[in-house]
C-alpha positions in Angstrom: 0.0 0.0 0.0 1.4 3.6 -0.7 2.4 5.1 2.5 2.1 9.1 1.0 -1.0 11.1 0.7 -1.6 13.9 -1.1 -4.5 16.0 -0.6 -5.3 19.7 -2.0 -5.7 22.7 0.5 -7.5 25.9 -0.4 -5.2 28.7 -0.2 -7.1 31.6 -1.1 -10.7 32.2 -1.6 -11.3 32.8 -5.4 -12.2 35.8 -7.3 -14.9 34.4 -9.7 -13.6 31.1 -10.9 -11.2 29.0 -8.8 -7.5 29.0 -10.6 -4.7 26.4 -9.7 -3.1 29.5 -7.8 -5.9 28.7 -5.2 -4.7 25.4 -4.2 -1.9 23.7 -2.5 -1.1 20.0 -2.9 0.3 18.6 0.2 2.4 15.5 0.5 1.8 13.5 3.5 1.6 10.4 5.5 -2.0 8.4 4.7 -3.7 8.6 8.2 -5.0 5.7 9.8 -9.1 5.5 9.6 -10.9 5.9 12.7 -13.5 3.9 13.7 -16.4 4.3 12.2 -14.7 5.4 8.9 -13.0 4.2 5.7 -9.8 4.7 3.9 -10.6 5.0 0.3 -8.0 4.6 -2.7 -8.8 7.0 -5.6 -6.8 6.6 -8.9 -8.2 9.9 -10.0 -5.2 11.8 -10.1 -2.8 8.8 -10.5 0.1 10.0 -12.0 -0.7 13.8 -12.1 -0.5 14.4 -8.2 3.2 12.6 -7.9 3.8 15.4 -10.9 2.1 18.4 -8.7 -0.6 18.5 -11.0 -4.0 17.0 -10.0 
């Protein structure tokens, strides 16, 4: 199982449409679930988010 997560923060609130220069993607460790909850696997952005683009 990969052991890094990346996730996209908002950085700034947009004026009119959002623009990549809104977001951050952050590299970190893939928390453990809680109970109650599930860790899902997306291959959305596969590829493009080891790149810095997803």
């Amino acid at each position: 199982m990969t052991t890094t997560s990346f996730t996209a923060h908002q950085t700034a609130r947009p004026q009119g449409l959002p623009s990549p220069d809104d977001f951050t993607l952050v590299r970190g460790p893939v928390p453990e679930p809680a109970p109650g909850t599930a860790l899902v696997r997306s291959s959305a952005c596969r590829g493009a988010a080891t790149r810095g683009r997803c």
